[in-house]
C-alpha positions as CSV (number, residue, x, y, z in Angstrom):
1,X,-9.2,-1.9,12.4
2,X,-5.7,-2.9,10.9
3,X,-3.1,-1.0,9.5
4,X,-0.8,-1.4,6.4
5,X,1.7,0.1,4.2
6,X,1.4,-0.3,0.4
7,X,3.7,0.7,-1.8
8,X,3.7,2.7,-5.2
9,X,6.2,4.5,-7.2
10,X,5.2,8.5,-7.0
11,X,5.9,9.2,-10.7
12,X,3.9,6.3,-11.6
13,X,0.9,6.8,-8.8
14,X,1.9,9.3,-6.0
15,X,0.4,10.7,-3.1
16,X,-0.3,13.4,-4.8
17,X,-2.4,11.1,-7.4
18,X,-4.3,10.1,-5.1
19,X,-5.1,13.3,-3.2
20,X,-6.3,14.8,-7.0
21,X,-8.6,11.8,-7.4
22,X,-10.5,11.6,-3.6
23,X,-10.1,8.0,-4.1
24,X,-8.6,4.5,-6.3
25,X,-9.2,1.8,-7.2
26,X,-5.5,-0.2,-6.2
27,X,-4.8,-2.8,-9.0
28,X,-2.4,-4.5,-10.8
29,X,-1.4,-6.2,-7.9
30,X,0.3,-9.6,-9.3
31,X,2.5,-11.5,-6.6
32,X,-0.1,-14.1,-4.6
33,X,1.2,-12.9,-1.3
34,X,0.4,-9.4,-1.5
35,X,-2.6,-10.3,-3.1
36,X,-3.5,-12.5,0.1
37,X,-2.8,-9.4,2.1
38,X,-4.9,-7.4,0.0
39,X,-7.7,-9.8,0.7
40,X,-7.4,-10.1,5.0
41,X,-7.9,-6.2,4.8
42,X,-11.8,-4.5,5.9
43,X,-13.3,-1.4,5.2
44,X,-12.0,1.0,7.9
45,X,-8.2,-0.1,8.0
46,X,-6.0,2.4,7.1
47,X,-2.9,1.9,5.2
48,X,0.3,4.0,5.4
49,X,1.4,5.2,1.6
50,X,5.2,4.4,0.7
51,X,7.0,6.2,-2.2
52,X,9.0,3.0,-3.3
53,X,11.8,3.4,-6.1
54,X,12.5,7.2,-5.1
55,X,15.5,8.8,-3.6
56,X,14.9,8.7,-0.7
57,X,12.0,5.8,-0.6
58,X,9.5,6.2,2.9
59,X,6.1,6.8,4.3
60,X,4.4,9.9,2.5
61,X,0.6,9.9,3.6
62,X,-2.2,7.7,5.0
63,X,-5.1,6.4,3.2
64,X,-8.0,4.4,4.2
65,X,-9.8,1.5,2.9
66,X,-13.1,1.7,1.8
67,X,-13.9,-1.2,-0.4
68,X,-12.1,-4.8,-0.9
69,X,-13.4,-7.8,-2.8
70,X,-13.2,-6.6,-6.2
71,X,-12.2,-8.0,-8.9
72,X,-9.3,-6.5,-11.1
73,X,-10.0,-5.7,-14.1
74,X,-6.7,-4.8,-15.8
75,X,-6.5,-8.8,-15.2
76,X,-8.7,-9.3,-18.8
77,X,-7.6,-6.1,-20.4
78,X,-5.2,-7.3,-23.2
79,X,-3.8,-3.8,-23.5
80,X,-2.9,-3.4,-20.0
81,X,0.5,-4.2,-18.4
82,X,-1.2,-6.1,-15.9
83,X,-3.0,-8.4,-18.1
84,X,-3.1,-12.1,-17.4
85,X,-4.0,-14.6,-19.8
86,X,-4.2,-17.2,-17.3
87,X,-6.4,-15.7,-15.6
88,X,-10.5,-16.2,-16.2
89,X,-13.7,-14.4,-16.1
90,X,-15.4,-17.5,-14.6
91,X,-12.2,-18.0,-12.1
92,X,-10.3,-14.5,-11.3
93,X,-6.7,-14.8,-9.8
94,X,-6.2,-11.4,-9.0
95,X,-8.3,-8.9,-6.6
96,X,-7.8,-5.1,-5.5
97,X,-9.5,-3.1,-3.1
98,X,-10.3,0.3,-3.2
99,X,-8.9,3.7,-0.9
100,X,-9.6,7.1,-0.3
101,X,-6.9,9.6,0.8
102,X,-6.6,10.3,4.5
103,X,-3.8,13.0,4.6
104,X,-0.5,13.6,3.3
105,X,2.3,14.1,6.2
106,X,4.2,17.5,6.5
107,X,7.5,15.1,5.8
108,X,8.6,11.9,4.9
109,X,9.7,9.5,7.4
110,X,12.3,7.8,5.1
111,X,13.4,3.8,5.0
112,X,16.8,5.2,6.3
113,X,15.1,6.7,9.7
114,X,12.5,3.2,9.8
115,X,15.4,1.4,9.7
116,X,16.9,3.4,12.8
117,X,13.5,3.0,15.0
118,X,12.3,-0.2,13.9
119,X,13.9,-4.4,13.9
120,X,12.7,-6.5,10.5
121,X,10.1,-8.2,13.6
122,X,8.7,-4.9,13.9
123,X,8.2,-4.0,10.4
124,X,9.4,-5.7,7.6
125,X,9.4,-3.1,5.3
126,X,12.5,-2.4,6.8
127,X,13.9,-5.6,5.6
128,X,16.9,-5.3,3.1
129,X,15.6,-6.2,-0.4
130,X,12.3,-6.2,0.7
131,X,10.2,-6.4,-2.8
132,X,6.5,-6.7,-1.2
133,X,4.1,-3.9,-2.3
134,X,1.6,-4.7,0.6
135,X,2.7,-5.2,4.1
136,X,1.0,-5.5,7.6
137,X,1.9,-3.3,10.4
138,X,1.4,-3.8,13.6
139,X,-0.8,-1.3,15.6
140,X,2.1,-0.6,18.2
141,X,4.3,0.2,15.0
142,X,1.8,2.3,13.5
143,X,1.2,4.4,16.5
144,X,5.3,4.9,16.6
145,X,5.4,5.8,13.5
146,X,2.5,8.2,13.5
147,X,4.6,9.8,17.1
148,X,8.0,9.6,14.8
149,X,5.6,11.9,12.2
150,X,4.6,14.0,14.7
151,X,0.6,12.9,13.5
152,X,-2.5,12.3,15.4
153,X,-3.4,8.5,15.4
């Protein structure tokens, strides 16, 4: 099992999205390194969720994976944001996986406190100007983090 932090916007798609839904399907994804990420992960891995672009941004919840190897589909949807052109039926750039909620934490362990407990080595979401929606963690960081929460691994 690995862990992981992805990140999403909570007025866009927010922890509480997901807990509604049970599970999604996490597309869109359109920068190759992410994507490459998104593509090492396994069924059973669970992923930290990060409210990004919020005041304050940090770790809200924990999902787990439950699906990878699909193919996007908002790739060859012309109406969606996501859409790539360049992209083909025959050759797909872009792949998502899919997660199922885990739990939503009692409080947020904000970027402001990460960066307080953890170096850029340790986790690079601590990283100034760090623009990466998927991240690895290490599973030492991701039991500190889970102690910081005051959460059961």
């Amino acid at each position: 099992m690995a862990w992981w932090l992805m990140k999403s916007e909570p007025e866009v798609y927010g922890i509480q999205h997901l807990e509604a839904e049970g599970t999604t399907l996490w597309d869109g994804i359109r920068n190759y390194q992410a994507r490459n990420f998104m593509r090492t992960m396994a069924a059973g891995d669970q992923v930290f969720f990060y409210h990004s672009n919020a005041k304050p941004p940090g770790i809200v919840g924990l999902m787990e994976v439950i699906e990878t190897g699909i193919i996007d589909p908002s790739q060859f949807d012309p109406i969606s944001k996501y859409y790539d052109p360049a992209s083909k039926a025959e050759a797909p750039r872009w792949d998502c996986a899919r997660l199922r909620y885990g739990r939503s934490f009692a409080t947020m362990l904000s970027l402001d406190s990460l960066r307080e407990q953890f170096s850029v080595e340790e986790l690079s979401v601590v990283r100034r100007g760090n623009r990466l929606s998927i991240l690895p963690v290490s599973e030492a960081s991701a039991g500190r983090i889970l102690e910081l929460l005051g959460e059961p691994a």
